[in-house]
Structures are given as C-alpha cells and as structure tokens.
C-alpha positions as CSV (number, residue, x, y, z in Angstrom):
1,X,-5.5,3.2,-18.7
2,X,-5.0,1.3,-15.5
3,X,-2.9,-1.6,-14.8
4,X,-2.1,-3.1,-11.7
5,X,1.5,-5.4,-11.5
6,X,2.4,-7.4,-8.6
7,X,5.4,-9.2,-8.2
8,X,5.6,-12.2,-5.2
9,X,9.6,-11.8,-4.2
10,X,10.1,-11.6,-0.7
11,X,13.1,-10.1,0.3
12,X,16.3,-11.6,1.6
13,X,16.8,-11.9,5.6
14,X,19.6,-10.7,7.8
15,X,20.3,-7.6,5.4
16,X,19.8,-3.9,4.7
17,X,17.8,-2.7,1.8
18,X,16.6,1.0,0.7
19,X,12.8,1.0,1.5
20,X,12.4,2.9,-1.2
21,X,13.5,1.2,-4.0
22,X,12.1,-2.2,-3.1
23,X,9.7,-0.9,-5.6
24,X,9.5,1.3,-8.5
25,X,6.8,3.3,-10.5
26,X,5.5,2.9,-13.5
27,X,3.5,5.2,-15.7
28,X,-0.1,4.5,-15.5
29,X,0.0,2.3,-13.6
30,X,0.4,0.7,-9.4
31,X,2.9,-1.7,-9.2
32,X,3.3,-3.9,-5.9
33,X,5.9,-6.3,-4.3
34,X,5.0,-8.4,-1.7
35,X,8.1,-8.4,0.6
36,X,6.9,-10.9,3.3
37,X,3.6,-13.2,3.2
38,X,3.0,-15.9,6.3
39,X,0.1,-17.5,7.6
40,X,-0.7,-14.9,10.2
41,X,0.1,-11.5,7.7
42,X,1.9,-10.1,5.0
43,X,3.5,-6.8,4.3
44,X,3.3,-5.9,0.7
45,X,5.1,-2.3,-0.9
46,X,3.1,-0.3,-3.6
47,X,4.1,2.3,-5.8
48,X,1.4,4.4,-7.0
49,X,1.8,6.7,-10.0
50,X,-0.3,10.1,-10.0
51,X,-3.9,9.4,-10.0
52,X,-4.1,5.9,-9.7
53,X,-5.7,4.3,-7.0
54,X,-7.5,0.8,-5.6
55,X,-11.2,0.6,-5.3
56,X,-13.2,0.4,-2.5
57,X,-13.0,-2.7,-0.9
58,X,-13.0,-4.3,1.9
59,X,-10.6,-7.1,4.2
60,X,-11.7,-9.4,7.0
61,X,-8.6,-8.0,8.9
62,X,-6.8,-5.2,9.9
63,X,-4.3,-3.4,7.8
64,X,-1.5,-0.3,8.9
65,X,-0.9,2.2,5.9
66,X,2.6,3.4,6.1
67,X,3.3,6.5,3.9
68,X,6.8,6.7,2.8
69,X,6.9,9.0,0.0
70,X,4.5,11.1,-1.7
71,X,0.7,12.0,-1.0
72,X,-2.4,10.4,-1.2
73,X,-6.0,10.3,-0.1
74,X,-7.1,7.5,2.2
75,X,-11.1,6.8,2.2
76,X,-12.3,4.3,5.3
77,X,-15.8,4.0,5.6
78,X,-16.6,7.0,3.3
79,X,-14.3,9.3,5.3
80,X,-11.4,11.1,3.3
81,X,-8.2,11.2,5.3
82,X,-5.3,12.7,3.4
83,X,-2.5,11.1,4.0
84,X,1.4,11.9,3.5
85,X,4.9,10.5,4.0
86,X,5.6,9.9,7.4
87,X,2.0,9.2,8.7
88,X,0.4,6.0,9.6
89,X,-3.7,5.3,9.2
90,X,-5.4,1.8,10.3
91,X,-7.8,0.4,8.1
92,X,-9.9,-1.4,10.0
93,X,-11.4,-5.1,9.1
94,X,-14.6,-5.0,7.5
95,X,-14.5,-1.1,6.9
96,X,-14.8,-0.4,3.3
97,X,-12.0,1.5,2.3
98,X,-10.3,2.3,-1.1
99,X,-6.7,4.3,-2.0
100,X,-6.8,7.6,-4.4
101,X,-2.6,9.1,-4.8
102,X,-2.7,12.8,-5.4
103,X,0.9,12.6,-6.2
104,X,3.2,9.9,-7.2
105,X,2.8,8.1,-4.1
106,X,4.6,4.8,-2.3
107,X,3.3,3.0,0.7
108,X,3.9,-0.5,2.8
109,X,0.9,-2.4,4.2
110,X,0.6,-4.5,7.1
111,X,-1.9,-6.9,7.0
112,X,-2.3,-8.8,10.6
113,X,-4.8,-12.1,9.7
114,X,-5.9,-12.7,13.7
C-alpha cells in the first residue's frame, strides 16, 4: 500500500543542516518536507522508499529535480530518463511528467512560479 506524508516545516535560516536528513524514509511509503514555500516558489525534499513513485501529472511551472541519494526513473512527456544522485533534470511546465524510484531514493524540487 501507498501512502504519501508531507510535513510543512520550513527550516531555520542562518544555519547549517545535513541535506540528507532533512527527511527520512519510511516503508511503503514517500514522505515530503517542504523546506521553503514563497509566493514566487518552493523547494520541497522527498524521500522515496523502493518502488514508490508520483503519478503523472502535470504543473503550470517549471520544476529542477536534484538527485541526492539513490536512483530513480524520471518520465517527462512519456520519455524515461534515469536519473541518479548527483544529476539534475528540468521538468518543464505543462509537460506531463511522473516519478518511479528504482531504489530507495531522495530528491529536492525547485519549483520557480513565474
């Protein structure tokens, strides 16, 4: 079965915090933590356990896909991209696109509302 959790606590300015641990898996499940969220974007961190994913969808605006730990597959507009830590892929507004982890798999997201 799969759940999705979010949690809304933006992090604490002026400080240094381990990227990785902003946000932790759970079994089953993705879990995600928005870390900042203002009237022209948000970046939000989501932990993926094996196999889980989000749907296709799609977003009136822009979005960066950072890969920080683990391996997943990426579809925009029907085309898979596989996608690792370390790499980057844009999703571009209006392009459906929809998130498949191969592997336990972590990730930030810009989203730029412009």
């Amino acid at each position: 079965m799969t759940s999705t959790t979010a949690a809304r606590s933006e992090i604490t300015g002026a400080q240094a915090l381990p990227l990785l641990g902003l946000v932790n898996y759970q079994d089953g499940s993705v879990v995600s933590r928005v870390v900042l969220k203002r009237e022209k974007g948000n970046i939000t961190i989501f932990a993926f356990d094996e196999g889980q994913g989000l749907s296709e969808h799609t977003s009136p605006f822009d979005a960066l896909v950072q890969a920080i730990e683990g391996e997943a597959e990426i579809t925009v507009a029907g085309k898979p991209i596989a996608l690792k830590a370390g790499e980057v892929v844009l999703l571009p507004a209006e392009k459906p696109h929809a998130v498949k982890a191969t592997t336990r798999f972590k990730m930030v997201l810009t989203m730029i509302r412009s």
